[in-house]
N, C-alpha and C positions, 0 to 999 in steps of 0.2 A: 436287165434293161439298161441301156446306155445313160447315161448321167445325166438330168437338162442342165440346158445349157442356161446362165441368167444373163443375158446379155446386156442390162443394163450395169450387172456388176462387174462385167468384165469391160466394161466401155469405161468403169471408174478406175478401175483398176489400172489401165493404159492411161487414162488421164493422170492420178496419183505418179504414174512413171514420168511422166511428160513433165511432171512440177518437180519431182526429185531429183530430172539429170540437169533440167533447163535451172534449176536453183545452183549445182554445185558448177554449172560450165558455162551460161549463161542462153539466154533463150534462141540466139542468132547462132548459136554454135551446135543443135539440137539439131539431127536426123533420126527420121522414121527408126530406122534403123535401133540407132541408140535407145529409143522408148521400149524398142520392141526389147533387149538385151535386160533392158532394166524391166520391164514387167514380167521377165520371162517366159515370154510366147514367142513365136514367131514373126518374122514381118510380114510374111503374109496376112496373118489375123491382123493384123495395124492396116494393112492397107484394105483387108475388110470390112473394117466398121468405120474406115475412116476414109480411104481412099486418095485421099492428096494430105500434105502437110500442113497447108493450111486449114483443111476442116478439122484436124489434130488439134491447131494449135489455136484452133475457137471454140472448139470443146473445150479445151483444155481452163481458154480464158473464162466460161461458164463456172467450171467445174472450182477455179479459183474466186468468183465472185459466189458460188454457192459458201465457200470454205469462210469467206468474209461475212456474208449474213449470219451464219453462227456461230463466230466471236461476237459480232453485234449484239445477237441474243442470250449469249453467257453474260457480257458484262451486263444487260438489263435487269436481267434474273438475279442478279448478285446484289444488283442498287433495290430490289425489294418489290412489291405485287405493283407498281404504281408508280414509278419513275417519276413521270412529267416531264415535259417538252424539254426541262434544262439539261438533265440527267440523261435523255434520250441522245440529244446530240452529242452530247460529252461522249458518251458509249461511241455513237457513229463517226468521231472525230477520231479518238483517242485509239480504237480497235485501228486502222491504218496506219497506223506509226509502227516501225520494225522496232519492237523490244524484244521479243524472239527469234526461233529460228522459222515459225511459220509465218509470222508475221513479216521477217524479212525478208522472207520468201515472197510474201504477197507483193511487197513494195516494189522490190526487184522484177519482176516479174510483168507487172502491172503496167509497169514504167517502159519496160521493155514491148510490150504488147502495142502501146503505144507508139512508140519510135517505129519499131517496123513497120506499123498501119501507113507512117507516109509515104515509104520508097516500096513497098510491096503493096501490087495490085490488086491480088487476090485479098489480102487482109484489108487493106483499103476497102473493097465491096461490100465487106460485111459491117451489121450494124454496132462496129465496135464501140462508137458516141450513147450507145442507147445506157451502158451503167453508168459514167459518170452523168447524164442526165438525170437519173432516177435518183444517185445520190444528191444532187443537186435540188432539187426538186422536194426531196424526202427534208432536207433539212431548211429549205425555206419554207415548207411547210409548219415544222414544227415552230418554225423564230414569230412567222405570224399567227398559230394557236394561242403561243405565249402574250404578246400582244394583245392580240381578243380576252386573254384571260386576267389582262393586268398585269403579267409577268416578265415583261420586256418591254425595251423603249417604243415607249411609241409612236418614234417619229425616225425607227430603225428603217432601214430602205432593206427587208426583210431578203431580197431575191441578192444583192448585193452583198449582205453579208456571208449568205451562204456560199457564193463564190469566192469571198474572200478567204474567209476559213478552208475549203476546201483547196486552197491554192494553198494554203498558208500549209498545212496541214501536207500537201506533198513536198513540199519545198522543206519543210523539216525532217520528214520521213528523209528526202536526200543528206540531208545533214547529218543525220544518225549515221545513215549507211558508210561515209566518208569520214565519220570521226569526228566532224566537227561540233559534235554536241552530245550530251548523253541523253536517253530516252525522259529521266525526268526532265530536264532543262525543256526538253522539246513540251511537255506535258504541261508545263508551266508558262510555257508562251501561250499555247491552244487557254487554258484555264482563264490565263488574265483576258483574253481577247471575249472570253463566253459571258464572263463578269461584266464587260462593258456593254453589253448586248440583254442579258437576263437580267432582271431585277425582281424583287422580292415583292413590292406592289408598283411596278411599272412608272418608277419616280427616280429609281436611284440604285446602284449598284449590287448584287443579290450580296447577303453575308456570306 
């Protein structure tokens, strides 16, 4: 009998290529083509499950926000059964800074995904705004849990912060990429910024 075929795993598989060559040559310099060399298929099959370069290369941004919720989840599972709101964000802050090579892969990446969205149209259509909302959202959620629990300022302008950090937090990921800071330094800006936001009964700075 002929093999089946798993076509969600071969859909990861051409995405994982799409992050391998668009990391080492960057994501504007990436054709069909190339993904197809590097997952070793053919580009027929690329233009099979994919069809145009841009539904490649929004899978592909999927397939990297997938890769990002589970560093999210390693570091919570490392911080112990029960985190809490401080720990959580720390996790969701910290996981986007490029101190590896997947992570600078994300950054890069990410970043890139972006810029293209404004001068391509095709990418422009699609609901590229819909993750950074979620993470947006995710962590003003958490500032005001803290709040309600006593754990953060409470006179924080919760939705504000979290933009702010989340700005802050790509603008240091830049910084890393370009050398001008090392991952801890970057760590330790995010950390002081959390410290003035969390607090340990909602009065004054957490220890």
């Amino acid at each position: 009998m002929p093999k089946r075929v798993d076509h969600e795993e071969r859909r990861t598989q051409i995405a994982e290529a799409l992050v391998r060559v668009a990391g080492r040559r960057g994501l504007h310099a990436v054709g069909m083509r190339d993904v197809a060399a590097e997952a070793g298929v053919s580009l027929r099959l690329v233009q099979y499950y994919f069809e145009t370069k841009e539904k490649l290369l929004l899978h592909g941004l999927q397939h990297l926000t997938d890769r990002f919720t589970a560093r999210v989840g390693a570091r919570l599972a490392a911080a112990g059964p029960a985190p809490g709101p401080r720990a959580t964000a720390e996790a969701l802050i910290l996981a986007s800074l490029p101190t590896d090579d997947e992570s600078r892969t994300f950054h890069l990446l990410y970043a890139s995904y972006a810029i293209l969205s404004v001068t391509d149209e095709a990418l422009a259509a699609q609901p590229f705004i819909d993750n950074p909302d979620a993470a947006e959202n995710a962590l003003a959620g958490l500032i005001a849990q803290a709040q309600a629990d006593g754990l953060a300022d409470p006179g924080a302008d919760a939705r504000m912060e979290a933009v702010s950090l989340l700005a802050m937090a790509g603008t240091l990921g830049t910084s890393i990429l370009v050398g001008q800071r090392g991952p801890e330094s970057a760590a330790t800006v995010i950390r002081h910024h959390l410290d003035r936001i969390f607090t340990t009964d909602g009065t004054g700075p957490a220890a």
